[in-house]
ZAKOLDO-98526 format. One line per field, with one value per atom (N, C-alpha, C, O, CB): y, x, z; residue in three letters; atom name. Coordinates in pm, whole numbers, plus 50000, padded with zeros to 5 digits. Glycine has a CB too. Layout:
! residues N
y [Y; ...]
x [X; ...]
z [Z; ...]
code [ala; ...]
site [CA; ...]
***
This chain:
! residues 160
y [12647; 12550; 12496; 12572; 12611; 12358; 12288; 12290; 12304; 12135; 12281; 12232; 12067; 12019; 12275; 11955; 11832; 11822; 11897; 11758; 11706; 11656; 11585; 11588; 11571; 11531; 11468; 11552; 11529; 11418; 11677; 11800; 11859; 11900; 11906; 11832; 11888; 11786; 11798; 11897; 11684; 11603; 11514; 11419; 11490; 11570; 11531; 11620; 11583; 11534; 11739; 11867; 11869; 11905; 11984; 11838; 11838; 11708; 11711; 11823; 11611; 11483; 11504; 11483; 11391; 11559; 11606; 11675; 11620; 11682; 11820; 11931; 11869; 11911; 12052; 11757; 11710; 11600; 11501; 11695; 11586; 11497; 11560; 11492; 11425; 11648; 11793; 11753; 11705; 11975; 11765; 11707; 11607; 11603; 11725; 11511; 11360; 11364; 11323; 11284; 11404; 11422; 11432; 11395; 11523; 11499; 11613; 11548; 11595; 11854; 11413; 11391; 11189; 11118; 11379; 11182; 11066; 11126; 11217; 10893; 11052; 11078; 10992; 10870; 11026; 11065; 10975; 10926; 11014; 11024; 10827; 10795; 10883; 10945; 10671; 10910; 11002; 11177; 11209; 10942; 11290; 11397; 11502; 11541; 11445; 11530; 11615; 11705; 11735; 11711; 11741; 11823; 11709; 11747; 11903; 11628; 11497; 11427; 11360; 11387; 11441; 11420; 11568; 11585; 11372; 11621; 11785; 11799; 11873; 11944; 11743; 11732; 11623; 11655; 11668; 11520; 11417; 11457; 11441; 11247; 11495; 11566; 11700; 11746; 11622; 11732; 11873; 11803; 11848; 11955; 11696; 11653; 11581; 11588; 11596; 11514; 11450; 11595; 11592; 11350; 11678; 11786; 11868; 11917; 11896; 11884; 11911; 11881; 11971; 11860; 11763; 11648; 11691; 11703; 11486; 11702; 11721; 11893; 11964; 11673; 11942; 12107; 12133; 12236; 12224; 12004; 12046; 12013; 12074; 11953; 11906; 11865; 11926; 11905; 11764; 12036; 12124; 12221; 12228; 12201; 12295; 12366; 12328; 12426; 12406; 12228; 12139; 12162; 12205; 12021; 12136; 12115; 12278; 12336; 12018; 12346; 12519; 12591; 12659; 12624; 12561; 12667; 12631; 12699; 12657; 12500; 12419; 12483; 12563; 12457; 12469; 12489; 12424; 12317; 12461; 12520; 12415; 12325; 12323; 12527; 12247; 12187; 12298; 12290; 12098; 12374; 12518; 12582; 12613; 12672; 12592; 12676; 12601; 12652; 12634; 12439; 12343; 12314; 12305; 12121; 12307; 12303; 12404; 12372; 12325; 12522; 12667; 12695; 12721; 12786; 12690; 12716; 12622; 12674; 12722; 12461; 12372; 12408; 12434; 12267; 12410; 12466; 12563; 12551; 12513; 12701; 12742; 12752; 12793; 12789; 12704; 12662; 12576; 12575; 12600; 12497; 12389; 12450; 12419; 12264; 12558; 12702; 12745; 12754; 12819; 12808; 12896; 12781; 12824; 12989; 12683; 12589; 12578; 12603; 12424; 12529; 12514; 12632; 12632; 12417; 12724; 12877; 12897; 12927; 13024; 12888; 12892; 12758; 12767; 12901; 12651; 12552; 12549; 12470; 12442; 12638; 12642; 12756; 12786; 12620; 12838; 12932; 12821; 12839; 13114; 12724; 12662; 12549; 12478; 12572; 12530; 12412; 12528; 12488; 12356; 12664; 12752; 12763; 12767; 12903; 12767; 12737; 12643; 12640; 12772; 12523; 12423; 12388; 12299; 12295; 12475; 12418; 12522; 12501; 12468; 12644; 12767; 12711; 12749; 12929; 12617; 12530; 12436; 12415; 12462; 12395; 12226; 12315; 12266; 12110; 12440; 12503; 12538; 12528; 12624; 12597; 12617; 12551; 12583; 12656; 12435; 12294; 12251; 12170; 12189; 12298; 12258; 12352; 12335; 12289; 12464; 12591; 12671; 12767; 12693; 12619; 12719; 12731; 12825; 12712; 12634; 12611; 12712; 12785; 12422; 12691; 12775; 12829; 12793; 12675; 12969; 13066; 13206; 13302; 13095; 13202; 13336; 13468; 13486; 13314; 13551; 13679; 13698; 13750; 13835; 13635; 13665; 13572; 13608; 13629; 13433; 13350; 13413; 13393; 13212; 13468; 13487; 13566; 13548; 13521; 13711; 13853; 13730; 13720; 14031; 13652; 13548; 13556; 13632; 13377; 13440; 13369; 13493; 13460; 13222; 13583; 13693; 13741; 13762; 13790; 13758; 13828; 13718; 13739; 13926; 13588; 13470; 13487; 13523; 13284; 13476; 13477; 13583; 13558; 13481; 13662; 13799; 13790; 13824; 13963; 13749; 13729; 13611; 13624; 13711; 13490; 13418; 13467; 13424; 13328; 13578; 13617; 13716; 13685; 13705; 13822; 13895; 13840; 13875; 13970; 13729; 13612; 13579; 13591; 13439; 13524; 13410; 13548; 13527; 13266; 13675; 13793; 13830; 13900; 13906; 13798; 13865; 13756; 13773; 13899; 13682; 13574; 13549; 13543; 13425; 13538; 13555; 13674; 13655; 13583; 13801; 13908; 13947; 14047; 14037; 13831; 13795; 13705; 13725; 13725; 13621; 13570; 13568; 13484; 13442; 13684; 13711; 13754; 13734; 13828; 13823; 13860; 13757; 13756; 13922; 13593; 13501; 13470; 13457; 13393; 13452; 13398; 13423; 13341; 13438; 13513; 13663; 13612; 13619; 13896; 13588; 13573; 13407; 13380; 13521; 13337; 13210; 13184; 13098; 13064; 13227; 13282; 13396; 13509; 13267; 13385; 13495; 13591; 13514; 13440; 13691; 13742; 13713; 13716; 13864; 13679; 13637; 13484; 13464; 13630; 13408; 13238; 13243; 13180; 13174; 13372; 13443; 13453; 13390; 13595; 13567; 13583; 13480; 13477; 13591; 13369; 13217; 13136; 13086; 13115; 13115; 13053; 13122; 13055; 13027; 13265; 13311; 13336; 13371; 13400; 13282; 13305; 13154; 13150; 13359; 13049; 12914; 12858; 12785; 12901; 12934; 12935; 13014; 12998; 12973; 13091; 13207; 13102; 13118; 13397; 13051; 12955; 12814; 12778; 12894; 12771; 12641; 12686; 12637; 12554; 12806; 12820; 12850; 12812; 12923; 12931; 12983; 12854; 12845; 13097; 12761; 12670; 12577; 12479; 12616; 12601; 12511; 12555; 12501; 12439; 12664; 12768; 12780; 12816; 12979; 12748; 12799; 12681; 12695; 12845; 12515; 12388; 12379; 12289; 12307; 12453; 12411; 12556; 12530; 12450; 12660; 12729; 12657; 12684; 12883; 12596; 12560; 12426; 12337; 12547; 12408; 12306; 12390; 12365; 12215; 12463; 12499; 12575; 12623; 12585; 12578; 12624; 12715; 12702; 12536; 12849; 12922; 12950; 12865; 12899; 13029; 13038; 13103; 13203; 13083; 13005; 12999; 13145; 13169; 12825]
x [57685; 57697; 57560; 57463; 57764; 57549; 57431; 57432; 57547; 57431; 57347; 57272; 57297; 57228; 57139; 57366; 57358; 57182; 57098; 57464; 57180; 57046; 57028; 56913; 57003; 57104; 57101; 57047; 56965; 57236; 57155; 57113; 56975; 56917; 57165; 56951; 56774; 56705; 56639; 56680; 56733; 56614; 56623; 56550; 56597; 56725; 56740; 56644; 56575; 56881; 56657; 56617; 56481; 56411; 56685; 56430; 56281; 56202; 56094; 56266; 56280; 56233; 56169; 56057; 56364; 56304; 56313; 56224; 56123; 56436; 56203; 56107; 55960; 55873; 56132; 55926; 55788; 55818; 55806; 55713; 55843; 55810; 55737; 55658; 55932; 55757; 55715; 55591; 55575; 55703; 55467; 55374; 55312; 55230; 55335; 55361; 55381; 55416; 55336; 55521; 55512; 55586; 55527; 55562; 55648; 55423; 55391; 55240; 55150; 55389; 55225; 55072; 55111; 55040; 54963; 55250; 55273; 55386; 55437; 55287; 55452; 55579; 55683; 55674; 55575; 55768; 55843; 55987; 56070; 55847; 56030; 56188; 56265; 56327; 56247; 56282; 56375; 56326; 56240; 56350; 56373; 56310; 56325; 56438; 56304; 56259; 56283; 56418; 56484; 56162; 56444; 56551; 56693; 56804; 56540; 56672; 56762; 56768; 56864; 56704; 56697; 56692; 56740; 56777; 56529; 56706; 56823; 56927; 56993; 56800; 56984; 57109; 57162; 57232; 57105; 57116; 57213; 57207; 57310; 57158; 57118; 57114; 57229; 57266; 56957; 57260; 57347; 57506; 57593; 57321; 57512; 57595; 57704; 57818; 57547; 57562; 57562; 57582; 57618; 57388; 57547; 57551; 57674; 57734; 57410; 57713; 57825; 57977; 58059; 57815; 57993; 58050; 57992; 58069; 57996; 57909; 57847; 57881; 57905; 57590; 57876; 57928; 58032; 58050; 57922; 58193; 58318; 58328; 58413; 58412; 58226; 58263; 58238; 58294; 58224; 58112; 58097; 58244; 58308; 57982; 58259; 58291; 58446; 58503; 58232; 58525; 58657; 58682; 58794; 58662; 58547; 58517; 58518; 58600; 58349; 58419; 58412; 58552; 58592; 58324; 58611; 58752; 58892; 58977; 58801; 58873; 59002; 59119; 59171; 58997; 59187; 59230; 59391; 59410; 59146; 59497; 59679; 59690; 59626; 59863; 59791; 59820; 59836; 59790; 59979; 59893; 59955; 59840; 59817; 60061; 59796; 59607; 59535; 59480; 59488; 59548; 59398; 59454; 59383; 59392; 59640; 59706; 59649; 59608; 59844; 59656; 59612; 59485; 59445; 59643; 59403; 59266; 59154; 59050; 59235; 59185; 59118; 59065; 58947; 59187; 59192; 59182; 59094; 59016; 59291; 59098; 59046; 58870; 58775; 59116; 58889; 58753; 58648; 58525; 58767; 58761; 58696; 58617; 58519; 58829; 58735; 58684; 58592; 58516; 58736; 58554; 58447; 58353; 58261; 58440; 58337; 58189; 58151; 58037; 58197; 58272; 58186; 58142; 58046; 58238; 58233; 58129; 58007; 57911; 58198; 57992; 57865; 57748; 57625; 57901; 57823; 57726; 57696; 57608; 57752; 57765; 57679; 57616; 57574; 57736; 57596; 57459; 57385; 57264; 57475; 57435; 57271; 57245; 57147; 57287; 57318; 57221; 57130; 57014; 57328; 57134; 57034; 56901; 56785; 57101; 56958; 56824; 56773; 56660; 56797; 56850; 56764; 56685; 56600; 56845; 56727; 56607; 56478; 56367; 56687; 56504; 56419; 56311; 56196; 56497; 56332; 56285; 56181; 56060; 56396; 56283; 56206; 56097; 55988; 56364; 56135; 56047; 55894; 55789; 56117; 55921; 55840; 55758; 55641; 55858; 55797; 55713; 55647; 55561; 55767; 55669; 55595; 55437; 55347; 55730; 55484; 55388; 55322; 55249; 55464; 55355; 55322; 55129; 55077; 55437; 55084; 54925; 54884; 54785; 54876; 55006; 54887; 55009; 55068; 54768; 55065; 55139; 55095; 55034; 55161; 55124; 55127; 55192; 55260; 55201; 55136; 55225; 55365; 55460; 55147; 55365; 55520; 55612; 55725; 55532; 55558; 55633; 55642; 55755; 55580; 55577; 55593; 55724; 55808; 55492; 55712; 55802; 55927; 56019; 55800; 55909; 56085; 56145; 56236; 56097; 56073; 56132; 56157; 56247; 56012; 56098; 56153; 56273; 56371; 56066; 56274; 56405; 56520; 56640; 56401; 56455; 56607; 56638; 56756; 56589; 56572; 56557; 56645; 56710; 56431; 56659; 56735; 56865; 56968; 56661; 56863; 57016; 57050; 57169; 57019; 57008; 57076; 57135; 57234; 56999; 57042; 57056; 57215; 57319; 56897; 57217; 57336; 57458; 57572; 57308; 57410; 57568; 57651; 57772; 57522; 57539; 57598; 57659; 57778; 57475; 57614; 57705; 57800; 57886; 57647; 57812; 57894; 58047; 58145; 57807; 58031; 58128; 58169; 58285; 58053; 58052; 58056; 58179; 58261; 57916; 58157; 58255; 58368; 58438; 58177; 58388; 58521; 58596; 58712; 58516; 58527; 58636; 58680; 58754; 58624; 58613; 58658; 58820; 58903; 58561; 58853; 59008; 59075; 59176; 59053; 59018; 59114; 59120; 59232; 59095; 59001; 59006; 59116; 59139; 58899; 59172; 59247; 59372; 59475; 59180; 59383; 59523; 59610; 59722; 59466; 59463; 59533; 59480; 59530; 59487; 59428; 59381; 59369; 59375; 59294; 59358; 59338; 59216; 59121; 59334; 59176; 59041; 58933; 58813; 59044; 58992; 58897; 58828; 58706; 58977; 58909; 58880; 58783; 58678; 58998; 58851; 58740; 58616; 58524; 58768; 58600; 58474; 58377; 58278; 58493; 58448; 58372; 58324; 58211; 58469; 58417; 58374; 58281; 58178; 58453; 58256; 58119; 57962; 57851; 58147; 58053; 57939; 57864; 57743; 58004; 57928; 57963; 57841; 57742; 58133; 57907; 57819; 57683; 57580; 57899; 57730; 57583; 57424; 57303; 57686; 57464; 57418; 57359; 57243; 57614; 57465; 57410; 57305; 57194; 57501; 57332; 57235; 57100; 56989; 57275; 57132; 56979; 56924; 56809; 56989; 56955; 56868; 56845; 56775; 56899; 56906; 56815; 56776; 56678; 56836; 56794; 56693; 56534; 56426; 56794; 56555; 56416; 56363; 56260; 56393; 56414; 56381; 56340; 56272; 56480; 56373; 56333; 56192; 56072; 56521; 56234; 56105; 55965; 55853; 56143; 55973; 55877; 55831; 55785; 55915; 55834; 55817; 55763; 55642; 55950; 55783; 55754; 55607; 55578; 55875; 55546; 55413; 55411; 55470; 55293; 55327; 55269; 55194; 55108; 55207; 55205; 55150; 55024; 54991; 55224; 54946; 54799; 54739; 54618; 54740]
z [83102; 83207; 83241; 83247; 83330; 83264; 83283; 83445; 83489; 83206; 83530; 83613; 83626; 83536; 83574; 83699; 83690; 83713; 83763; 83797; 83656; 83686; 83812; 83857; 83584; 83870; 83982; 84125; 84214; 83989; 84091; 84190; 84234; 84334; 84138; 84044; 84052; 84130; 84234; 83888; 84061; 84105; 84268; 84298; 83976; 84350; 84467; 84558; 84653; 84498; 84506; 84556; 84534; 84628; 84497; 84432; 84397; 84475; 84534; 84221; 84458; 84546; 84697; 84742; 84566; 84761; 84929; 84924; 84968; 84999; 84877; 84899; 84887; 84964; 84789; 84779; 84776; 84835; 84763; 84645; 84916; 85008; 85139; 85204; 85040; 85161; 85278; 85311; 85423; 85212; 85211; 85271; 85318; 85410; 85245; 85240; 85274; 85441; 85525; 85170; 85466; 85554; 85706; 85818; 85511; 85647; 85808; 85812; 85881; 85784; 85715; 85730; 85849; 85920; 85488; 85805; 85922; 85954; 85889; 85886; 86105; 86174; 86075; 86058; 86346; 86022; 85954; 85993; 85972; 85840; 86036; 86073; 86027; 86114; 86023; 85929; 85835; 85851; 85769; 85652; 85948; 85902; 85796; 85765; 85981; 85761; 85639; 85636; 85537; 85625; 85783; 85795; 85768; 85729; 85954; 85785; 85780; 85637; 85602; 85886; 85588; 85454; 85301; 85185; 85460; 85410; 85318; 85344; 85271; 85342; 85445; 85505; 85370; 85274; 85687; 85394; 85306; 85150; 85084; 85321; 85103; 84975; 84957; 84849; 84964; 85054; 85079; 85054; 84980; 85274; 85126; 85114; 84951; 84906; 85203; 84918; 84787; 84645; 84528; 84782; 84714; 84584; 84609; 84514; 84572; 84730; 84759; 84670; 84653; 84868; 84629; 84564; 84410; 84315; 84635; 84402; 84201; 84211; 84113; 84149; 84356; 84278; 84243; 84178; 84345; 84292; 84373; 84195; 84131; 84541; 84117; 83995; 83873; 83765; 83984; 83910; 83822; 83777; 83672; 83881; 83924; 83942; 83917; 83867; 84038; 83934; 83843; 83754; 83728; 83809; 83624; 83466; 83455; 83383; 83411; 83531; 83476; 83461; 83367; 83598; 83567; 83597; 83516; 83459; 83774; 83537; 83424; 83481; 83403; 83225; 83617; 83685; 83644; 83587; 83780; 83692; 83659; 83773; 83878; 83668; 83728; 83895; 84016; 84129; 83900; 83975; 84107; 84157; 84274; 84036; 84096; 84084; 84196; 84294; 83898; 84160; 84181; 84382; 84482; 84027; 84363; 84474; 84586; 84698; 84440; 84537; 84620; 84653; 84766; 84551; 84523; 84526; 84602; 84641; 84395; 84625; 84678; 84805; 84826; 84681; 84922; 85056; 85086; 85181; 85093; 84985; 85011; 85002; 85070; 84991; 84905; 84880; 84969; 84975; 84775; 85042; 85109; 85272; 85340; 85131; 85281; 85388; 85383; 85479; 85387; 85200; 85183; 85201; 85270; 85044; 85178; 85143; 85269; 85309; 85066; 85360; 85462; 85563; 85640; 85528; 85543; 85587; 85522; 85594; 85550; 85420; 85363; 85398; 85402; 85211; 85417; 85463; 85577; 85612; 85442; 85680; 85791; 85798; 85910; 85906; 85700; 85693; 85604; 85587; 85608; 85553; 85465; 85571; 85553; 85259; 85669; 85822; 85836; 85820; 86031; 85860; 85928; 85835; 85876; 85956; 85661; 85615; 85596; 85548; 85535; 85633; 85580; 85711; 85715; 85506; 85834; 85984; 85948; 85997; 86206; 85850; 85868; 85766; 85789; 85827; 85647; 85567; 85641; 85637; 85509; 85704; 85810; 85900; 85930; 85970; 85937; 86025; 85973; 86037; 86066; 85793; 85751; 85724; 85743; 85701; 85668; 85633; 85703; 85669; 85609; 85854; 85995; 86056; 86139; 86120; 85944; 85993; 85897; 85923; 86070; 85759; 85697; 85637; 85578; 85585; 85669; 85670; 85801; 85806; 85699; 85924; 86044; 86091; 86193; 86184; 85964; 85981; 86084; 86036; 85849; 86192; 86259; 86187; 86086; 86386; 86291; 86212; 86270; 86212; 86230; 86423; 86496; 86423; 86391; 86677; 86393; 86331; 86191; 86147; 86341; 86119; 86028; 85999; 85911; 86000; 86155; 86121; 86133; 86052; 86263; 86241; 86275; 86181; 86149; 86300; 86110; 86007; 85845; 85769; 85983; 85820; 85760; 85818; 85748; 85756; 85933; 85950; 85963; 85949; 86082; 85996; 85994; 85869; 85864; 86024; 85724; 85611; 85571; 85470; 85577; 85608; 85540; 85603; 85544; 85576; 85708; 85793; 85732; 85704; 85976; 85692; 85602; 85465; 85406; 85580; 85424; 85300; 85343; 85284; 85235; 85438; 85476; 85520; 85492; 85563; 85611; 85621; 85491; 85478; 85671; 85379; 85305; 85210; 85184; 85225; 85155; 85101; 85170; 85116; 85079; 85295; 85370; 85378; 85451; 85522; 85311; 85338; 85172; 85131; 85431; 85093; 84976; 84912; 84822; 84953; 84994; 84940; 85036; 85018; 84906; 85175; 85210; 85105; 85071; 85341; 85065; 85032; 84862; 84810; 85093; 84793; 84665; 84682; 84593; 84598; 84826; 84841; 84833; 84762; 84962; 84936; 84945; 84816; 84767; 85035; 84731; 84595; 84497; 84408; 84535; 84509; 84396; 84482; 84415; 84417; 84546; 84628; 84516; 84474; 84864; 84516; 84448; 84280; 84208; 84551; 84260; 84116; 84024; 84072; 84111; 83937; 83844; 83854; 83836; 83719; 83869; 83886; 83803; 83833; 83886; 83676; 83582; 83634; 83642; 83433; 83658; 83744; 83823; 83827; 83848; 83923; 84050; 84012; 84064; 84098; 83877; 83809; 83835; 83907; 83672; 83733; 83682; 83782; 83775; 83606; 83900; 84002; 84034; 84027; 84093; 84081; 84114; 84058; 84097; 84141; 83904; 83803; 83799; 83774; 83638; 83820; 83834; 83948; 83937; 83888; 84063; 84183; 84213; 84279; 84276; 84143; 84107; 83990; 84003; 83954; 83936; 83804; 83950; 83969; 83646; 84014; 84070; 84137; 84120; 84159; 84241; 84338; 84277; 84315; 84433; 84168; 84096; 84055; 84097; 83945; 83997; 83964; 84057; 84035; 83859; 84175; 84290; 84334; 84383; 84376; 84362; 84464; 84356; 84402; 84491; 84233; 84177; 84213; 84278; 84014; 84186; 84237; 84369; 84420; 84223; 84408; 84573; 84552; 84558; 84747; 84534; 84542; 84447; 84489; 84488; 84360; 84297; 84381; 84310; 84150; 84474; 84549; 84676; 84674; 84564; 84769; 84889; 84859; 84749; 84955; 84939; 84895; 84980; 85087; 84894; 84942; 84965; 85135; 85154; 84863; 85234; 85329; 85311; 85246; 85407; 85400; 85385; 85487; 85495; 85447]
code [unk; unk; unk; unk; unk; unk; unk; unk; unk; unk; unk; unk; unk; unk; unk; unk; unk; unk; unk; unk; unk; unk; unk; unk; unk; unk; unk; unk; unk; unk; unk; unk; unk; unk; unk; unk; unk; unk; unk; unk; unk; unk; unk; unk; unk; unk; unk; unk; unk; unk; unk; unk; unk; unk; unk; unk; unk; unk; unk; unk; unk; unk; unk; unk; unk; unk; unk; unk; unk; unk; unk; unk; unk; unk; unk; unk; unk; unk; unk; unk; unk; unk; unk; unk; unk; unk; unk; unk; unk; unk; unk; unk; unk; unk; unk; unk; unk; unk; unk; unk; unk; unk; unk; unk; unk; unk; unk; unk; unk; unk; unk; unk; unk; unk; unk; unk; unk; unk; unk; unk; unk; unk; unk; unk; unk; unk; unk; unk; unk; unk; unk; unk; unk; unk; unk; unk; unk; unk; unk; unk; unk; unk; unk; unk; unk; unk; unk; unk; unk; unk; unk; unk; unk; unk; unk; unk; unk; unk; unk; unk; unk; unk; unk; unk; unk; unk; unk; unk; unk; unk; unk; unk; unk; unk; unk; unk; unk; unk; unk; unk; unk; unk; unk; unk; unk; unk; unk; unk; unk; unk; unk; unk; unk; unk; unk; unk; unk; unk; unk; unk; unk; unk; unk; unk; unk; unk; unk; unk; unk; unk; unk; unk; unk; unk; unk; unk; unk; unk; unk; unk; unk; unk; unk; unk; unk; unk; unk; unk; unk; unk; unk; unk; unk; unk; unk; unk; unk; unk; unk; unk; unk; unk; unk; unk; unk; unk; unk; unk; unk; unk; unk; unk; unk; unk; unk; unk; unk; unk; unk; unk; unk; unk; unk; unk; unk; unk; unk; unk; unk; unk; unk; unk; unk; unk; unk; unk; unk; unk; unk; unk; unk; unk; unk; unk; unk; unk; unk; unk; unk; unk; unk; unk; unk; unk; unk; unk; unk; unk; unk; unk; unk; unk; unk; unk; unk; unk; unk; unk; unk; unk; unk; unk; unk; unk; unk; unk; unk; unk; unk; unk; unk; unk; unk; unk; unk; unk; unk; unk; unk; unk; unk; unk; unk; unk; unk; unk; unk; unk; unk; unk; unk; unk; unk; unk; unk; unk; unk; unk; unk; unk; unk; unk; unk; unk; unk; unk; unk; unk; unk; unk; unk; unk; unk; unk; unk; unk; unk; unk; unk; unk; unk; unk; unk; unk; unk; unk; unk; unk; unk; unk; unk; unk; unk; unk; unk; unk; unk; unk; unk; unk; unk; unk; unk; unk; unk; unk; unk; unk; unk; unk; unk; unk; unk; unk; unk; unk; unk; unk; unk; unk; unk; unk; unk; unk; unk; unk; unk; unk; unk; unk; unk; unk; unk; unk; unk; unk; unk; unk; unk; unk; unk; unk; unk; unk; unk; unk; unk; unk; unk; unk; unk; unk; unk; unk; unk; unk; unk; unk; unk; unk; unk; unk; unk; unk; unk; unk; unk; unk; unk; unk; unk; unk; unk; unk; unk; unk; unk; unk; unk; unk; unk; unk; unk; unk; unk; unk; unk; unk; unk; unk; unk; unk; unk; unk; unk; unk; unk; unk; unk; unk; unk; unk; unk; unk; unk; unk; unk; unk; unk; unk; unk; unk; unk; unk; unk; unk; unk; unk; unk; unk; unk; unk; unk; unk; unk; unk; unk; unk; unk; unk; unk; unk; unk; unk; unk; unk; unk; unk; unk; unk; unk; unk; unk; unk; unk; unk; unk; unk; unk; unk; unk; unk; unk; unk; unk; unk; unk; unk; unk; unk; unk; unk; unk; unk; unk; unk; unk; unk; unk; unk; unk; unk; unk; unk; unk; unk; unk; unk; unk; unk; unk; unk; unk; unk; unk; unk; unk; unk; unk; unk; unk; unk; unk; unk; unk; unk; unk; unk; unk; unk; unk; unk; unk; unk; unk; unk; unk; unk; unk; unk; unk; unk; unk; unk; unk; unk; unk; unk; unk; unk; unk; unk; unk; unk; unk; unk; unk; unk; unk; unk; unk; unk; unk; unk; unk; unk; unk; unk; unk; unk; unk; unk; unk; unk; unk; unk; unk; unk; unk; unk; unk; unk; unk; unk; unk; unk; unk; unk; unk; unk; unk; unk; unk; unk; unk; unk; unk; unk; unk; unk; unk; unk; unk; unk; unk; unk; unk; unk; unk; unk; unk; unk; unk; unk; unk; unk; unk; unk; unk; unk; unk; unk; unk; unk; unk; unk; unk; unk; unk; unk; unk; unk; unk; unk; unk; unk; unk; unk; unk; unk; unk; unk; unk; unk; unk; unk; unk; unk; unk; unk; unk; unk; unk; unk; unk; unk; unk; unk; unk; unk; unk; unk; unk; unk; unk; unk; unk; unk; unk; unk; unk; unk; unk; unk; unk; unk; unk; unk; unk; unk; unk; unk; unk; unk; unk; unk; unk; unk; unk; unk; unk; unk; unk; unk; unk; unk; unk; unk; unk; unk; unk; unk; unk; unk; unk; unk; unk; unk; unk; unk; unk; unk; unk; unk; unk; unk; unk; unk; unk; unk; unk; unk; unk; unk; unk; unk; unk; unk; unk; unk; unk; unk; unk; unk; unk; unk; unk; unk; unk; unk]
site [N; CA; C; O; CB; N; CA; C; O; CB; N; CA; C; O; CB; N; CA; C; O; CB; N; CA; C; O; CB; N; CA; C; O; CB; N; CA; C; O; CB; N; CA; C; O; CB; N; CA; C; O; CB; N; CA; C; O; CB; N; CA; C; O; CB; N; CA; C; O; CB; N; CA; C; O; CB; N; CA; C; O; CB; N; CA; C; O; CB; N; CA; C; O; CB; N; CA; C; O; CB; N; CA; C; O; CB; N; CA; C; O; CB; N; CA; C; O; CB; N; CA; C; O; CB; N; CA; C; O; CB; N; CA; C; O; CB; N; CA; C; O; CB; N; CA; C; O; CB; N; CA; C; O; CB; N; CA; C; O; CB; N; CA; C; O; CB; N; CA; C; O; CB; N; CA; C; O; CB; N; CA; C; O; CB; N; CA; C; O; CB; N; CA; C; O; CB; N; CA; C; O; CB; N; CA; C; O; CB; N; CA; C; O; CB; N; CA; C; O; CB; N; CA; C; O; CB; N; CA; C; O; CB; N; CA; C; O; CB; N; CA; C; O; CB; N; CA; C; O; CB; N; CA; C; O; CB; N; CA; C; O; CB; N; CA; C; O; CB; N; CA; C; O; CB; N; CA; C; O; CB; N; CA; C; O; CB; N; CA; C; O; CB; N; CA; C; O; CB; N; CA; C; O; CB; N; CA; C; O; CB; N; CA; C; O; CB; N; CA; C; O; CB; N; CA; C; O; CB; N; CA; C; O; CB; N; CA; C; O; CB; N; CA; C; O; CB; N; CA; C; O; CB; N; CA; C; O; CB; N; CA; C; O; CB; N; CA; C; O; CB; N; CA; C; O; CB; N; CA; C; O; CB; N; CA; C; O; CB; N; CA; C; O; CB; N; CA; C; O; CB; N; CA; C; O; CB; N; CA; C; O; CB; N; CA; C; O; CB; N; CA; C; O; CB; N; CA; C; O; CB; N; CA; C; O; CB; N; CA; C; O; CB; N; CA; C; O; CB; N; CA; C; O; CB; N; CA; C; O; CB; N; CA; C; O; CB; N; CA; C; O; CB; N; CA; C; O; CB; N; CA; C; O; CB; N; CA; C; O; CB; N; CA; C; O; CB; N; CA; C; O; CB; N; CA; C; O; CB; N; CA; C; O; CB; N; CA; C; O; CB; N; CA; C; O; CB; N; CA; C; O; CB; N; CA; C; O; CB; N; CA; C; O; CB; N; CA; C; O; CB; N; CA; C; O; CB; N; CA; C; O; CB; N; CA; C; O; CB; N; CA; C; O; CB; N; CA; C; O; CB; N; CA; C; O; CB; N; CA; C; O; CB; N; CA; C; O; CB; N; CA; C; O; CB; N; CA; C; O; CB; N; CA; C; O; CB; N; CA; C; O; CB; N; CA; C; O; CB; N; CA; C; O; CB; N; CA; C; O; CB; N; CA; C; O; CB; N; CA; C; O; CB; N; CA; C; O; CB; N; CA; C; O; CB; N; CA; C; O; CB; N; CA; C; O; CB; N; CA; C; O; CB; N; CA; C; O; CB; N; CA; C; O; CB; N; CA; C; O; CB; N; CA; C; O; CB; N; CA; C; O; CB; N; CA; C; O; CB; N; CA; C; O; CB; N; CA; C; O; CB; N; CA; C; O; CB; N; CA; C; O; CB; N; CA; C; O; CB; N; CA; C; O; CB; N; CA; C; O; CB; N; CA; C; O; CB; N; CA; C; O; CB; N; CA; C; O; CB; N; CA; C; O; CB; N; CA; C; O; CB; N; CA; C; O; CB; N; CA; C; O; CB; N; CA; C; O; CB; N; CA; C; O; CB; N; CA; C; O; CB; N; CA; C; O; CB; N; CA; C; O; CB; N; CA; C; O; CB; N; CA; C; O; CB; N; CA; C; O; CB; N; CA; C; O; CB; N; CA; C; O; CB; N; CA; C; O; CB; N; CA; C; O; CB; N; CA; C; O; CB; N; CA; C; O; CB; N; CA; C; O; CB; N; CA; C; O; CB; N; CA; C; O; CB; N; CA; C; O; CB; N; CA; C; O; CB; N; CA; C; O; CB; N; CA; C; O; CB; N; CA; C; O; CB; N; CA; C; O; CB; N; CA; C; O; CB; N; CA; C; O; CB; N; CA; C; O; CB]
***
């Protein structure tokens, strides 16, 4: 499974823009501009993830809904990273240590939400699919996030 290119390069765009960003006030904020990218990939994942599973009519009937549940449980743990992002971009040249412990521990509670919802809903999953489907979709979703999450990490810089 490929990575769309579009995904990457929305993601790589937004993230380098960060410094740009914080050197004028810009109409558009960065946090506002990951938002609409979130949105737009949202739509290229629902299409990955269509093509990966190769789903029956009865399947695509059952499985949609639910899906549409899990994303957006999961997308409102990714509003929290994408403000913990916007936060960073704001601080990370004149990083404190309290801000620092914060945002570690927001960081890990994003990380414990999004498993924690992640392995609710492998049950709903199995309820309307095959476990093997289950697998793929997670392997599916496991594959998108890694290659944006490395896109977006190869972009955020380093605290000074």
């Amino acid at each position: 499974m490929r990575v769309p290119n579009v995904l990457v390069a929305i993601l790589v765009t937004l993230v380098a823009t960060t410094a740009v960003a914080q050197q004028r006030q810009p109409l558009v904020t960065l946090e506002d501009e990951i938002q609409a990218a979130r949105k737009m990939m949202a739509t290229e994942r629902k299409l990955v993830i269509a093509g990966e599973l190769v789903l029956t009519p009865d399947e695509s009937k059952t499985f949609w809904p639910v899906y549409n549940e899990y994303a957006a449980q999961i997308g409102a743990v990714g509003d929290d990273e994408v403000h913990l992002i916007a936060e960073f971009a704001e601080n990370y040249e004149d990083m404190t240590e309290e801000l620092a412990d914060r945002m570690l521990k927001d960081y890990l509670d994003i990380q414990a939400r999004t498993l924690k919802i992640q392995r609710d809903y492998v049950k709903r999953f199995k309820k309307v699919l095959p476990t093997i489907k289950v697998a793929k979709l997670y392997q599916v979703e496991n594959k998108l996030d890694a290659a944006l999450d490395y896109q977006l990490a190869s972009q955020i810089p380093m605290i000074n």
